[in-house]
Each structure stands twice: as C-alpha cells, then as structure tokens.
LUMTI-141589 format. One record per residue: residue in one letter; y, x, z of N, C-alpha, C, CB in turn. Coordinates in steps of 0.1 Angstrom, whole numbers. Atoms other than C-alpha are relative to their C-alpha. Glycine has a CB too. Example, Ala and Ser with C-alpha at 12.3 -4.5 7.8 and 13.67 -1.06 7.14 Angstrom:
<fidrens>
FIDREN   resn    n_py    n_px    n_pz   ca_py   ca_px   ca_pz    c_py    c_px    c_pz   cb_py   cb_px   cb_pz
FIDREN      a     -12       9       0     -45     123      78      12       9       0       0     -10      12
FIDREN      s     -11      -9       0     -11     137      71      11      -8       8       5       4     -14
</fidrens>
This chain:
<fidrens>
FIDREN   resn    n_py    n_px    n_pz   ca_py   ca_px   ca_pz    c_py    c_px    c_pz   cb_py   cb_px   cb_pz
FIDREN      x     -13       6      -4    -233    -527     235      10      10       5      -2     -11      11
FIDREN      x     -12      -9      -7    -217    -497     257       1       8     -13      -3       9      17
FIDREN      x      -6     -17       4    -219    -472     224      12     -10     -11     -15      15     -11
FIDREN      x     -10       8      10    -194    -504     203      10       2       8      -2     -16      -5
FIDREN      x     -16       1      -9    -171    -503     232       6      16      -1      -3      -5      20
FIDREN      x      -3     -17      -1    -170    -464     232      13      -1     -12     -17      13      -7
FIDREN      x      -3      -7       9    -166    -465     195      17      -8      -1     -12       0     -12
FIDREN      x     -14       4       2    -136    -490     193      12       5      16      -2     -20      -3
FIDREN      x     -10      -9      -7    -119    -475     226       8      12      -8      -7       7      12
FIDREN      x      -2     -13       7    -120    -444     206      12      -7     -14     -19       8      -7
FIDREN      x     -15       4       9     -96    -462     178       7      -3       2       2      -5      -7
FIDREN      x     -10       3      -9     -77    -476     202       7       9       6      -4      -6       9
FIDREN      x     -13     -12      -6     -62    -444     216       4      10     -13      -8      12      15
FIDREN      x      -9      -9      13     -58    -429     178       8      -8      -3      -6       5     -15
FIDREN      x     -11       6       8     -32    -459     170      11       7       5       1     -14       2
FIDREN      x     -13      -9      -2       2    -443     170       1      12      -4       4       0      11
FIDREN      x      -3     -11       3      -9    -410     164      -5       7     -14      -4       7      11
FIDREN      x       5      -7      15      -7    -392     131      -8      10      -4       9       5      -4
FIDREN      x      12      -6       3     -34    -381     111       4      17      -1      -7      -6     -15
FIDREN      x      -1     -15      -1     -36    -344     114     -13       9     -10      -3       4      18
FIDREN      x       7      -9       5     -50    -321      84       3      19      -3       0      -7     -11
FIDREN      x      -2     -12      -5     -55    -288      76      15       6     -13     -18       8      -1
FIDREN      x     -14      -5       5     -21    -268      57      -7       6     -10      11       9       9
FIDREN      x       6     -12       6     -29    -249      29       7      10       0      -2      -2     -11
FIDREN      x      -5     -12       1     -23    -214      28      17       6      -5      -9       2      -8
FIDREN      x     -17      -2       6       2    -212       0      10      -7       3       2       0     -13
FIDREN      x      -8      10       1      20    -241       7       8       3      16      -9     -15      -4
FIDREN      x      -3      -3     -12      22    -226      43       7      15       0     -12      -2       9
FIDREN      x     -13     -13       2      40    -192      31      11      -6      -6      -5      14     -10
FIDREN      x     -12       8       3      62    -214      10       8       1      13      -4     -16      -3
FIDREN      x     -14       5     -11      78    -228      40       4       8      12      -3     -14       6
FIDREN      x       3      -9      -4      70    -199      58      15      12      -4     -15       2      -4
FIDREN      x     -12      -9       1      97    -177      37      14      -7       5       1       4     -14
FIDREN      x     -13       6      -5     125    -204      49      -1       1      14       2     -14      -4
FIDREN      x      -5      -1     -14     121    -199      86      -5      14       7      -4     -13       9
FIDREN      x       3     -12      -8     108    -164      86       7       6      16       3      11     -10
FIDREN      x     -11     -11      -3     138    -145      96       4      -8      14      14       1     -13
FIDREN      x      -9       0     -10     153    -169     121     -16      -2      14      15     -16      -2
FIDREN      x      11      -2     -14     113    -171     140       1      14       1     -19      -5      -2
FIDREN      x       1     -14      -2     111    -132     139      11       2      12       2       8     -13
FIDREN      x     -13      -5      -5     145    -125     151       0      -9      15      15      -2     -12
FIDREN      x       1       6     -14     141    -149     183      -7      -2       5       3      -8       2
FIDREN      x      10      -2      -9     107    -142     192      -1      14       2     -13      -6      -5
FIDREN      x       7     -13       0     107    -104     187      16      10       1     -12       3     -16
FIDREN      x     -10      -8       2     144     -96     185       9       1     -10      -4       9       0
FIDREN      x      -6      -1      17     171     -90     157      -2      12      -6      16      -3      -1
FIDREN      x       2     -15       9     161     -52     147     -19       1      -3       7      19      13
FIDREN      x      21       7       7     121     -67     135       2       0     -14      -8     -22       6
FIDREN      x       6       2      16     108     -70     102     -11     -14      -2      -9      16      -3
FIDREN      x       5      10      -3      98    -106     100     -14       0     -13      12     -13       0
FIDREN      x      12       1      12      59    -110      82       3      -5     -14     -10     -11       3
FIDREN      x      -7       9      14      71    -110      44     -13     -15      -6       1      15     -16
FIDREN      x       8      14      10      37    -133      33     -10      -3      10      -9       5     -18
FIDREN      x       9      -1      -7      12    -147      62     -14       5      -7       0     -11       7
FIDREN      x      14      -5       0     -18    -143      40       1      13      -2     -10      -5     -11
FIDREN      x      -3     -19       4      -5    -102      36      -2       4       8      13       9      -5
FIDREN      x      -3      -8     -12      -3     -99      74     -12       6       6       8     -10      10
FIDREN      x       5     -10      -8     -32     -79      84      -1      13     -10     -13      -4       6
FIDREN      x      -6     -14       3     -18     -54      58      15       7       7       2       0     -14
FIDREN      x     -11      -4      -4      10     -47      81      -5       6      12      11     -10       2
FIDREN      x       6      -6     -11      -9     -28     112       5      11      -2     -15       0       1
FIDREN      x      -6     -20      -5       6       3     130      -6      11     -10      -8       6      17
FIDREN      x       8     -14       7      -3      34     106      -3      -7     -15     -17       6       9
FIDREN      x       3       9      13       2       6      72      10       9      -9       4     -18       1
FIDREN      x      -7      -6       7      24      23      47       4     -14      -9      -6      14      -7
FIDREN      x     -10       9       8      53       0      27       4      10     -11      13      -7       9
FIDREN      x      -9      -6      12      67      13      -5       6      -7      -6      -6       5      -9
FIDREN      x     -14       9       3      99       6     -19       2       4     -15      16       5      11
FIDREN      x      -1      -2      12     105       7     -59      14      -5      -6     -13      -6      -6
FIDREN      x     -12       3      10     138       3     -79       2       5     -13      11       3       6
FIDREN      x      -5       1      19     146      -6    -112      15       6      -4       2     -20      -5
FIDREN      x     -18      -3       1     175      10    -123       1      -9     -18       4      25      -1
FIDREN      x      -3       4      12     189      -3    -158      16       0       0      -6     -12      -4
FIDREN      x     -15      -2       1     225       0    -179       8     -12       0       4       8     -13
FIDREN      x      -9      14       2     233     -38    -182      -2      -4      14      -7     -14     -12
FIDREN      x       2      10     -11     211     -50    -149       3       9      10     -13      -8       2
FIDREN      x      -2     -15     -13     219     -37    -113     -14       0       5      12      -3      15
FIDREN      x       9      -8      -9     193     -23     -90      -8     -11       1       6       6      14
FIDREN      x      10      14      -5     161     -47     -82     -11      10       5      -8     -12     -12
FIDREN      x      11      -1     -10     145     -36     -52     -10      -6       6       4       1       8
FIDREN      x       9       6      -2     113     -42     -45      -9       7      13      -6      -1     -13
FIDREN      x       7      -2     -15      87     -38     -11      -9      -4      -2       5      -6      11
FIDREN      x      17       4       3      50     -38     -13      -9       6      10      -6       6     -15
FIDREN      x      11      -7      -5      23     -28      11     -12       6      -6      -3      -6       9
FIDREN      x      15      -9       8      -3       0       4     -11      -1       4       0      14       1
FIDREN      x      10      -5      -6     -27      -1      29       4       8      13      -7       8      -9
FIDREN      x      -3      -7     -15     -33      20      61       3      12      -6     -13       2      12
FIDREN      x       0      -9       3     -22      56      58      -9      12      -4       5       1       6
FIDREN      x      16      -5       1     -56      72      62      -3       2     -10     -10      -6       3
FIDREN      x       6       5      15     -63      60      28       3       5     -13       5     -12      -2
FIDREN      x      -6      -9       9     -39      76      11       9      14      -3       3      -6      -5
FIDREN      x      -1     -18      -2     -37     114      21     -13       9      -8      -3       4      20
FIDREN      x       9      -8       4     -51     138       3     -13       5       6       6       9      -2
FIDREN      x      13      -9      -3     -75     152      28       2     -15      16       3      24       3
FIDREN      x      -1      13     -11     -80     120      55      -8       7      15     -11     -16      -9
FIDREN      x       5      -1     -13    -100     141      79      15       7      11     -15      12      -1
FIDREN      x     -12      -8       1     -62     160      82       9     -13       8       5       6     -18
FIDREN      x     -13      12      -2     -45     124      91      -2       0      17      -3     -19     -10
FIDREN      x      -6      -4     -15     -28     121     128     -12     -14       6      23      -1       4
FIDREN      x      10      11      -1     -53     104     151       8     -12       9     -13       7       8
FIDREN      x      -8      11      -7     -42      69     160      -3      -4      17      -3     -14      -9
FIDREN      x       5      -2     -15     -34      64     196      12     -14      -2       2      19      12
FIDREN      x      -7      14      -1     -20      22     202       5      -1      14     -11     -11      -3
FIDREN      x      -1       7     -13      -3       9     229       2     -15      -1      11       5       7
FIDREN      x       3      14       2      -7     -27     237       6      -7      15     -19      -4      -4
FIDREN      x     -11       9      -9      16     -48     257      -2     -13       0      15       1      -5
FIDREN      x       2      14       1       6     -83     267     -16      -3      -2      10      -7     -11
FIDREN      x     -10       7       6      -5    -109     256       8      -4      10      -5     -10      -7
FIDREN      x      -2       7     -13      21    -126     275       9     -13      -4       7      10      11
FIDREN      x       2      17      -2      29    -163     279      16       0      -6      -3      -8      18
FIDREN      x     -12      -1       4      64    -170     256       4     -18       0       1      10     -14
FIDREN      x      -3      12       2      59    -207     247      16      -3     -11       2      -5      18
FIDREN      x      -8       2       3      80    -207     220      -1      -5     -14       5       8       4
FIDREN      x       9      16       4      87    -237     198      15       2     -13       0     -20      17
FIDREN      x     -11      -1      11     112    -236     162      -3     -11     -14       1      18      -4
FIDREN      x       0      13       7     119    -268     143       8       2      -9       4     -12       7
FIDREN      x      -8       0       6     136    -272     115      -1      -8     -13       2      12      -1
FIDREN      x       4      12      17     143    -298      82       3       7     -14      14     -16      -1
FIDREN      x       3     -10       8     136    -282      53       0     -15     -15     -17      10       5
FIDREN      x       2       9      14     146    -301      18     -11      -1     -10       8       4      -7
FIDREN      x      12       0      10     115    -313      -1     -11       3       5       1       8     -13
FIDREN      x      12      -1      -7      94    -310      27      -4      -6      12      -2      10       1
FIDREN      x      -1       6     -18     101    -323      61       5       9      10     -15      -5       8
FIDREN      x      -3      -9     -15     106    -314      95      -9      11       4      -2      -9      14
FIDREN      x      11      -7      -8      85    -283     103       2       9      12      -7       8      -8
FIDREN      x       4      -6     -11      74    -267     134     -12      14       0      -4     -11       6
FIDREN      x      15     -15      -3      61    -230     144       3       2      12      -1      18     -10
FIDREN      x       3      -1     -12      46    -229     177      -6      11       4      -7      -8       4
FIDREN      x      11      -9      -2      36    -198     194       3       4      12      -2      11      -9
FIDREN      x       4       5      -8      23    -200     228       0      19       7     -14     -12      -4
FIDREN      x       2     -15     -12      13    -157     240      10       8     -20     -28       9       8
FIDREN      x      -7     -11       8      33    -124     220     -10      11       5      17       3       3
FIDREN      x       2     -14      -3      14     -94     219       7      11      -6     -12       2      -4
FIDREN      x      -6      -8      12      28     -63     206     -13      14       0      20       7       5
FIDREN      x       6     -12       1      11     -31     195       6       9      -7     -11       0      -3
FIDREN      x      -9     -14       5      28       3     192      -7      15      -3      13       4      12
FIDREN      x       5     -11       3      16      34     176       6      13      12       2       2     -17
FIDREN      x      -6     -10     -11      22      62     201       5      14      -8     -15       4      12
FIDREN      x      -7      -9       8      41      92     182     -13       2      -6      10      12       6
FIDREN      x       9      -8       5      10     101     157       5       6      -9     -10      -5      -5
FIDREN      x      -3     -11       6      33     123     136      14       5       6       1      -2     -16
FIDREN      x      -8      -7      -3      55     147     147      11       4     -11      -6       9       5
FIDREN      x      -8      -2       4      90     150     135      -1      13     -12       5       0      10
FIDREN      x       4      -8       8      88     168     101     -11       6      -4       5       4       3
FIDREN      x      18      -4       2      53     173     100      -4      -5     -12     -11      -7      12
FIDREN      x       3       2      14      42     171      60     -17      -2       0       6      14      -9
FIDREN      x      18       5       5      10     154      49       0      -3     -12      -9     -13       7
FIDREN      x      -3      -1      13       2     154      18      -9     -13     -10      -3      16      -4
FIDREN      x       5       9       5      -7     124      -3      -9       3     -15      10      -8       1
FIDREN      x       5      -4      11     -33     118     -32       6       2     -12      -6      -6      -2
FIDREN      x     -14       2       9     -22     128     -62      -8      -9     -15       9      21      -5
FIDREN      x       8      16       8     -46      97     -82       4      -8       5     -18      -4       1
FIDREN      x      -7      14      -3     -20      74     -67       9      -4      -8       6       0      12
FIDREN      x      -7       8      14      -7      52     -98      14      -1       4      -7     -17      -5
FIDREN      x     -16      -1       0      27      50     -81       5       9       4       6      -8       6
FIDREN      x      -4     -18      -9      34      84     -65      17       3      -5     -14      19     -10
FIDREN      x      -8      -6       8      57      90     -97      14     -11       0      -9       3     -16
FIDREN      x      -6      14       0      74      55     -93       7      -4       9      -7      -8      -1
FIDREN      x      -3       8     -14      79      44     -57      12      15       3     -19      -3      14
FIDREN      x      -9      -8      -6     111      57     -40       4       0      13       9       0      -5
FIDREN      x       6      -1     -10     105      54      -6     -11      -6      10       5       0       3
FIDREN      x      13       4      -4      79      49      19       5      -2      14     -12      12      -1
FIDREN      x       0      -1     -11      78      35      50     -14      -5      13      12      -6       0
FIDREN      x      10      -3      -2      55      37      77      -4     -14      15       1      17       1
FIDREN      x      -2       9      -5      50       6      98      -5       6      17      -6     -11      -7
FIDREN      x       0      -7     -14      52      16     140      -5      -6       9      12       2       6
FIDREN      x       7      13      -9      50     -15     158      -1      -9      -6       6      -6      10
FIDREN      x       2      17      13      37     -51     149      -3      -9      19     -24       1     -19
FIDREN      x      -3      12      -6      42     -82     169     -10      -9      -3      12      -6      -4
FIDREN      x      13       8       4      11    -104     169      -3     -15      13     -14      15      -1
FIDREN      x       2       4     -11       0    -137     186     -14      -6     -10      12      -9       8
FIDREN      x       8       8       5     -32    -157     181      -3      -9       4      -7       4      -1
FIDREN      x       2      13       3     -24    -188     185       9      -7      -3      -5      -5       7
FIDREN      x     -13       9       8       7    -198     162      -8      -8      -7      12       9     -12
FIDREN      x       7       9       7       6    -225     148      10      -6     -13      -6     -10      11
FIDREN      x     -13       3       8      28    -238     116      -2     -14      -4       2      10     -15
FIDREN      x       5      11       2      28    -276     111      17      -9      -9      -6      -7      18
FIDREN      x      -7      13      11      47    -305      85      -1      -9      10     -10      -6     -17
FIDREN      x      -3       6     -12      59    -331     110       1     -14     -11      13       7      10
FIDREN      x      -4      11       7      57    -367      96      -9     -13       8      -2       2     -18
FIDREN      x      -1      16      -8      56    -405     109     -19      -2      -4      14     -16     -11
FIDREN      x      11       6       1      20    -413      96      -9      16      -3       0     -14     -15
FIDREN      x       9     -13      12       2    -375      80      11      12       9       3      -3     -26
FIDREN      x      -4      -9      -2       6    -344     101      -7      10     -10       0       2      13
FIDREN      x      14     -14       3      -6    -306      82       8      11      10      -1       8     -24
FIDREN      x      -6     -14     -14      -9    -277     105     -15      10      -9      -3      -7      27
FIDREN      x       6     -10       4     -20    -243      97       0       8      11       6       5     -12
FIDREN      x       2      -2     -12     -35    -226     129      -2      17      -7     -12     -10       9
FIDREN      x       8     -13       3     -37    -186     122      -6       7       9       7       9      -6
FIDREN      x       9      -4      -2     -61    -165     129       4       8      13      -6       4     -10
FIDREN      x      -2      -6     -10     -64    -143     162       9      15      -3     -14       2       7
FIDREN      x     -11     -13       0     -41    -114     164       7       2     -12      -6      15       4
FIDREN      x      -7       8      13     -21    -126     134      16       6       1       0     -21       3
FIDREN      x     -11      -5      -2       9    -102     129      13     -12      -8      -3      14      -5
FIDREN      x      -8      16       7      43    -124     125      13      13       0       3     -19      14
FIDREN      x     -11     -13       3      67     -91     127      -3      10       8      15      -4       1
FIDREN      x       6     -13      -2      68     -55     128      13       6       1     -10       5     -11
FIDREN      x     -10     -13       0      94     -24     135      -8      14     -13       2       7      22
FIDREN      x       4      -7       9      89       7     109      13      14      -3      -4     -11     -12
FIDREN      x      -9     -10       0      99      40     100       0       5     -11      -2       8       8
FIDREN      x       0      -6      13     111      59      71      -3      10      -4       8       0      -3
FIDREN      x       3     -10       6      96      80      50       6       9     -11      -9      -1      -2
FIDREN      x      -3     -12      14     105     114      29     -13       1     -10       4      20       7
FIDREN      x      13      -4       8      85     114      -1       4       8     -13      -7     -14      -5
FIDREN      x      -8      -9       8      88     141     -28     -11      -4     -12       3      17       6
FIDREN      x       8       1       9      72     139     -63     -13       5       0       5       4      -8
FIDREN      x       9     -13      -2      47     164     -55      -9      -8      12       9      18       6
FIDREN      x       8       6      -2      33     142     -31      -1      -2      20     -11       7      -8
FIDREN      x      -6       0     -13      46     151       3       8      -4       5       2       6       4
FIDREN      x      -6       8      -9      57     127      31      -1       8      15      -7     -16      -1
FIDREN      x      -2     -10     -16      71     139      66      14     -16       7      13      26      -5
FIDREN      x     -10      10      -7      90     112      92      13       9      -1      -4      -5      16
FIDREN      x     -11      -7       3     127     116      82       6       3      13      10      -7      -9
FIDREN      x      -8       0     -15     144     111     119     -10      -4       8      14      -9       2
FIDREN      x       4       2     -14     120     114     142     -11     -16       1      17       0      10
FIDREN      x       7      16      -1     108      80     158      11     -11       1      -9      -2      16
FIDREN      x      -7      11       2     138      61     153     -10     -11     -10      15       5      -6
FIDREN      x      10       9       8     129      28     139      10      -4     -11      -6     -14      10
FIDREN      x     -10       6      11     147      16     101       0     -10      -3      -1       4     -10
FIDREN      x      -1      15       4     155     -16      96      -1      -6     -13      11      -3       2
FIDREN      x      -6       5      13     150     -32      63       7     -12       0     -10      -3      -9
FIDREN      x      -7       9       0     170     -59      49      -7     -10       4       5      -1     -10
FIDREN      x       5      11       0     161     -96      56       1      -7     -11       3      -5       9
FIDREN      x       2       2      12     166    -102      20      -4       6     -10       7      -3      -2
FIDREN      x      11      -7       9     145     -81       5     -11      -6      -8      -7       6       7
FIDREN      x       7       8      12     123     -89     -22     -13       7       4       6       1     -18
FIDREN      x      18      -5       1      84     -87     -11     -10      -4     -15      -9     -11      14
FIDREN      x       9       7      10      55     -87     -35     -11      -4       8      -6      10     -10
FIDREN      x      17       2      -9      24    -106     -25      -9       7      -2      -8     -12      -3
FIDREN      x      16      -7      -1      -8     -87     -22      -6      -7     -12     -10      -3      16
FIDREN      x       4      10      12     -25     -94     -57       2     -11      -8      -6      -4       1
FIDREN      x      -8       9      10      -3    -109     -75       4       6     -12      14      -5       7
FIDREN      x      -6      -6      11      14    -100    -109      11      11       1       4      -9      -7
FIDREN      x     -11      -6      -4      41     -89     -94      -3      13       7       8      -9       9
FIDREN      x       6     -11      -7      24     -64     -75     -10      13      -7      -8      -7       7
FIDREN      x       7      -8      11      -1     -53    -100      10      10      -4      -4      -9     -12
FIDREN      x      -7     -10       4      32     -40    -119       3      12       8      10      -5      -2
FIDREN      x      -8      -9       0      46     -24     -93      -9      13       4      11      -5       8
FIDREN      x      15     -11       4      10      -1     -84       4       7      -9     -14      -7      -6
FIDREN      x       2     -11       8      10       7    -110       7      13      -6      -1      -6      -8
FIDREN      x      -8      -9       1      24      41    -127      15      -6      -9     -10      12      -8
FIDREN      x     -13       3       6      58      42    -142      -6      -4     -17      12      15       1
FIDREN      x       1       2      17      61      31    -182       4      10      -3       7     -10      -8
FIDREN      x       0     -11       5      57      59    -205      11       8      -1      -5       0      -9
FIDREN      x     -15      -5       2      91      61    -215      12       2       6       4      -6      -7
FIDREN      x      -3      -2     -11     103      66    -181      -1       4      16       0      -4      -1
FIDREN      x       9     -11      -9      81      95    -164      14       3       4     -12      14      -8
FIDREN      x     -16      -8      -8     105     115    -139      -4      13      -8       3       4      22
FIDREN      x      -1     -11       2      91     143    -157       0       2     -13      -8       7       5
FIDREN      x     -11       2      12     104     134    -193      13      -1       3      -2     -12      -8
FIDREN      x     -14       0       3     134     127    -178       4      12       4       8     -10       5
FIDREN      x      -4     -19      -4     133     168    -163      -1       5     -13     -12      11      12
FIDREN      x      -5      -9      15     127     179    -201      12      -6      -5     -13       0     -14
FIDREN      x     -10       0      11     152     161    -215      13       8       8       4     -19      -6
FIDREN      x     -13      -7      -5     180     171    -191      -2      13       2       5      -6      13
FIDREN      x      -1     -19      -3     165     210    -189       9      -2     -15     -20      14       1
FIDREN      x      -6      -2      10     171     208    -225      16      -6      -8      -9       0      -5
FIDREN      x     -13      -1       0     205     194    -227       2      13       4       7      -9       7
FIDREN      x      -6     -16      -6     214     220    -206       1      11      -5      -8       6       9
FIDREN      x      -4     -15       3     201     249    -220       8      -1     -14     -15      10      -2
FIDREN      x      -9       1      15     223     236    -254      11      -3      -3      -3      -9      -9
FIDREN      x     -13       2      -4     253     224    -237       1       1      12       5     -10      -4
FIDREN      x       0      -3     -17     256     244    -209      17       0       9      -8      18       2
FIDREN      x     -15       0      -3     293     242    -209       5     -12       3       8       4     -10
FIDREN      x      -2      13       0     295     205    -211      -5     -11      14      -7      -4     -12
FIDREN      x       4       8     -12     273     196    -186       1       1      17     -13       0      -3
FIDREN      x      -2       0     -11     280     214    -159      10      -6       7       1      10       2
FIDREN      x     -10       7      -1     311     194    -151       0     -13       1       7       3      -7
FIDREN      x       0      16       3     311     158    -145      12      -2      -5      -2     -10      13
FIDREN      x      -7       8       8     328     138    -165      17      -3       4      -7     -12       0
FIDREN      x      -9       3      -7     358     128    -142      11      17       4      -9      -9      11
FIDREN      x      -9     -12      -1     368     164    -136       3      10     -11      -5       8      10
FIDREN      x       1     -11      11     366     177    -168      16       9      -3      -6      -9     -17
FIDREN      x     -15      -9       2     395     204    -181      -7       7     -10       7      11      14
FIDREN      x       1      -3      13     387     214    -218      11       7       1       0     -10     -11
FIDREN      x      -8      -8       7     401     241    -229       8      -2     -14      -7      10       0
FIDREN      x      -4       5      13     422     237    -260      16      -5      -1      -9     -13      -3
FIDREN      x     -10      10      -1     458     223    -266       4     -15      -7       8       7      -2
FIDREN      x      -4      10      10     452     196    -286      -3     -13      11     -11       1     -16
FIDREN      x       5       9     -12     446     166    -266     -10      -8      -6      11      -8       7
FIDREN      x       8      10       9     427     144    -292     -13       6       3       3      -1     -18
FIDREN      x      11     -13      -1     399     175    -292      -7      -7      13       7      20       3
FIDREN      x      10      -3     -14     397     172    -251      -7     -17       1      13       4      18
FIDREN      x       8      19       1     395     131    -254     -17      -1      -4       9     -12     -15
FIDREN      x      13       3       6     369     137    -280     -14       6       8       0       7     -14
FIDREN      x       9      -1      -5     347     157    -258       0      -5      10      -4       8       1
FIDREN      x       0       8     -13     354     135    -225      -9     -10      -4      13      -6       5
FIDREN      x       5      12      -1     344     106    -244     -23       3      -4      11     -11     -13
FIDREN      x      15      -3       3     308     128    -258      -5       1      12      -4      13      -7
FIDREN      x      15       1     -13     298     136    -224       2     -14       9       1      15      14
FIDREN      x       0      10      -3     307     104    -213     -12      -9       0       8      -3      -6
FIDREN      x       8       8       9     285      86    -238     -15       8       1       7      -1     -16
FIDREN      x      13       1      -7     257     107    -230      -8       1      15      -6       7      -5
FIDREN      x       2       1     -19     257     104    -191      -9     -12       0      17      -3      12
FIDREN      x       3      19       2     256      63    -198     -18       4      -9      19     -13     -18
FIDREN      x      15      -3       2     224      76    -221     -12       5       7       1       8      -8
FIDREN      x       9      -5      -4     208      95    -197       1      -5      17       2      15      -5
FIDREN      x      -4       8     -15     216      73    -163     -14      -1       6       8     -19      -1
FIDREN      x      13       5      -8     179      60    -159      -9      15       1     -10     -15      -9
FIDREN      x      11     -10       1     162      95    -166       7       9      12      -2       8     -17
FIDREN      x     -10      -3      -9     187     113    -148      -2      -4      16      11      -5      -6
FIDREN      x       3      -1     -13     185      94    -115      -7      -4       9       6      -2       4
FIDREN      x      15      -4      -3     152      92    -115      -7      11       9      -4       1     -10
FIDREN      x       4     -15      -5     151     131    -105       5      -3      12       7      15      -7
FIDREN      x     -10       0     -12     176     120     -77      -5      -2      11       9      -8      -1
FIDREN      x       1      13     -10     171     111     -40       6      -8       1       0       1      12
FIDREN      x      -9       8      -1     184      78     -35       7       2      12      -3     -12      -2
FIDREN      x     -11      -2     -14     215      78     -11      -5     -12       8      19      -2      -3
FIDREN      x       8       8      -7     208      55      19      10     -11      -1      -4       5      15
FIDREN      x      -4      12       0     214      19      18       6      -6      10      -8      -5      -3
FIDREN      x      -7       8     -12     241       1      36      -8     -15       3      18      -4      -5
FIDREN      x       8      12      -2     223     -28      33     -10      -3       7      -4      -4      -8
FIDREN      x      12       2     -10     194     -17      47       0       8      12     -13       1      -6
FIDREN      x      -1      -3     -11     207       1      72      -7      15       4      -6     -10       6
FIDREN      x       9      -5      -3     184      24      71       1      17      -9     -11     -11      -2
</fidrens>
C-alpha cells in the first residue's frame, strides 16, 4: 500500500512540468552558432573569440594553433577560412625544443549567468552558465623567438596565417536547452568545456618558421568568420596541401622567368608605366600587355606575398 502511494505522489508532482531530454550534439552547435557571439561577448567580454563549434572545443586549449587559409580567385573575392591544428607541441620540428607550458588559472568563480533568446524554426533557447574559469598561458614564447615547424605538414605551403590561442574561458557546468510548453532538450557539457578564448598572431614563412609577431598583445578575429568543423569535408580540404596547379613554388618559377625575359616590363607596375616611344598606340599596346598578364598571374603572384593586415579582423 505505502509503495502505490509513493508511486502515484511521484506523478503527481511531474504534472505541469515538461519532459526533459537529452540535445543532440549537432543540433546543439546548430543553435549554438546563432547565439555564440552575443554569449561570449557578455560572459567573457567583447575582444574574446566565441567557441566556433562546441564539439571542436577541447581543440582550443592555451598552446592550440588556428590556421587561416584564403582563396584568392579573378571572378570570386577572398574566402577566408579558420581551422584548428592541434596543440603546438605537435607540430614543431623538434618538440623537445617547444617552450614549456606554464598556466594560470583564475576561478572558478560564481557568474550565474542566464541568455534567452527566440530563434526561428526552433524556439526559445536558453544557455546557462553558473562558475567561469579562465586559463592563461604565462608568456611561453618570447617576442620574436623562431621555432620551426614540420616540414611533413600538408598545409605549410597553403595556410597564411597562424594563430596561437593564449587564453580560453571555460565553465563546467553550461548548460544549452530548447524551451517548450510540453518537451524540454538540454545539452549539459562536459567539465571544463571551453566557450571562448583570446589568441595571438603568428609570422609564418614558407620555410616553416613561426615567431609571435607583437609580442603578447592579443588579435582579435572577426565574429564572422568562417570556421571548419574538425573532420568534416570542409576541413579535410583545407589540411590538406595546396592543388598542384597552385604551389607557391610554381608560382616563383613562373614569375623568375618572366622576369628574366621581360625585365623591362615588369619592373614597373602597370599604373606608373612611361614607355618610351612617341607613338602613343605602341605605349597603350604595351600597358594593355602587362596589364593582361598581371590579371594572369594575380593568384600565383600573391601567393609569394605576405598578406596585408585585415581591417576586419583587426588584427
């Protein structure tokens, strides 16, 4: 008799409250990329780097290396891309040579903080996160200090910058939940569960050597940046080495040898040219040749280049 009364008490205090399952993963980075930016930026600050994918985030730890890849092309513009490598350790030539990691750890400490929001084609959701820890790498490279990476790394020849992740923002016990009248899902992540990070930029040269550019300042990337997930297709590509027909070191023979064949032509950009000659048709005609092969040689060409720094990203 007392274990029927138990059992129907016990259904008696679940009326009203909605069933509660578990979230799935993907379906929880889904909704995850719509309120990254504004949870990062008001739990950790506005100069953070909000977790581009939760299942990626324990590749984002102090001493993680990011790499940045752009597409150049003559019809499409620029498509910047952002991928994590791994820890640094990993991929230095000589790893007993790598700076030893020294953490500082701040917290956890009690934030209670709570971000709602309605989201089309899904509901109301909620991310709750209750302590903030942070952890900061303590200077482990010294300004200008060159380490030298493997040179069996498929993107070495590809990637055009590197950055080196400093601090990371972590709690373990967020929680991300679908809010609805009858059927809650909640996705509880795991203990020390990074949710955003600060990071620094790296010099990387073909040859294989990276050195912190400024010091310990921290570089901001965009908040619209384009991440790849960890094992995805998208990722696969970008690993991987360049396409054949777009080595940086086909595009150094073709432009030595212009050169050494039109050494008159090329030294001059286009815009300042001054042909000798009085004819004017003559000077047009060679304005418009080296014109036409600048536009030919754009992607090989500034490939050799460093890229200039991005207003966008600040950085």
């Amino acid at each position: 008799m007392a274990q029927n009364t138990s059992q129907s008490s016990m259904a008696c205090s679940s009326i009203g409250r909605p069933y509660i399952s578990s979230l799935d993963m993907d379906k929880a980075d889904d909704i995850w990329q719509c309120v990254k930016n504004k949870v990062a930026s008001s739990l950790c600050g506005p100069h953070v780097t909000a977790m581009p994918h939760l299942r990626d985030a324990q590749m984002f730890r102090p001493l993680c290396v990011i790499g940045k890849r752009v597409e150049r092309s003559l019809r499409v513009r620029k498509v910047r891309s952002l991928f994590p490598l791994g820890p640094l350790k990993d991929l230095l030539d000589d790893p007993a040579g790598s700076p030893e990691v020294s953490l500082k750890t701040e917290g956890p400490v009690r934030c209670d903080f709570l971000h709602e929001e309605f989201l089309d084609g899904v509901g109301r959701v909620r991310v709750q996160v209750s302590n903030l820890r942070k952890e900061a790498a303590i200077c482990p490279l010294a300004p200008h200090r060159q380490l030298s990476l493997r040179d069996n790394l498929p993107w070495l020849d590809s990637v055009h910058r590197l950055y080196l992740v400093s601090e990371v923002y972590c709690s373990s016990d967020a929680k991300l939940r679908v809010l609805g009248m009858e059927r809650r899902t909640e996705l509880r992540l795991g203990p020390n569960t990074p949710l955003a990070f600060s990071c620094l930029r790296l010099s990387v040269s073909p040859s294989g050597l990276v050195e912190v550019c400024d010091g310990w300042e921290g570089s901001y990337l965009h908040p619209k940046a384009r991440w790849a997930k960890f094992d995805s297709p998208d990722y696969a590509s970008l690993v991987a080495g360049r396409p054949v027909s777009e080595p940086k070191m086909m595009g150094l023979l073709s432009q030595f040898a212009f050169n050494f064949s039109h050494p008159s032509i090329i030294s001059l950009p286009s815009s300042a040219l001054h042909l000798p000659g009085p004819s004017p048709s003559k000077e047009q005609h060679q304005h418009h040749k080296v014109t036409d092969y600048q536009e030919a040689q754009e992607i090989s060409s500034e490939a050799l280049l460093p890229l200039e720094e991005e207003e966008e990203e600040g950085s």
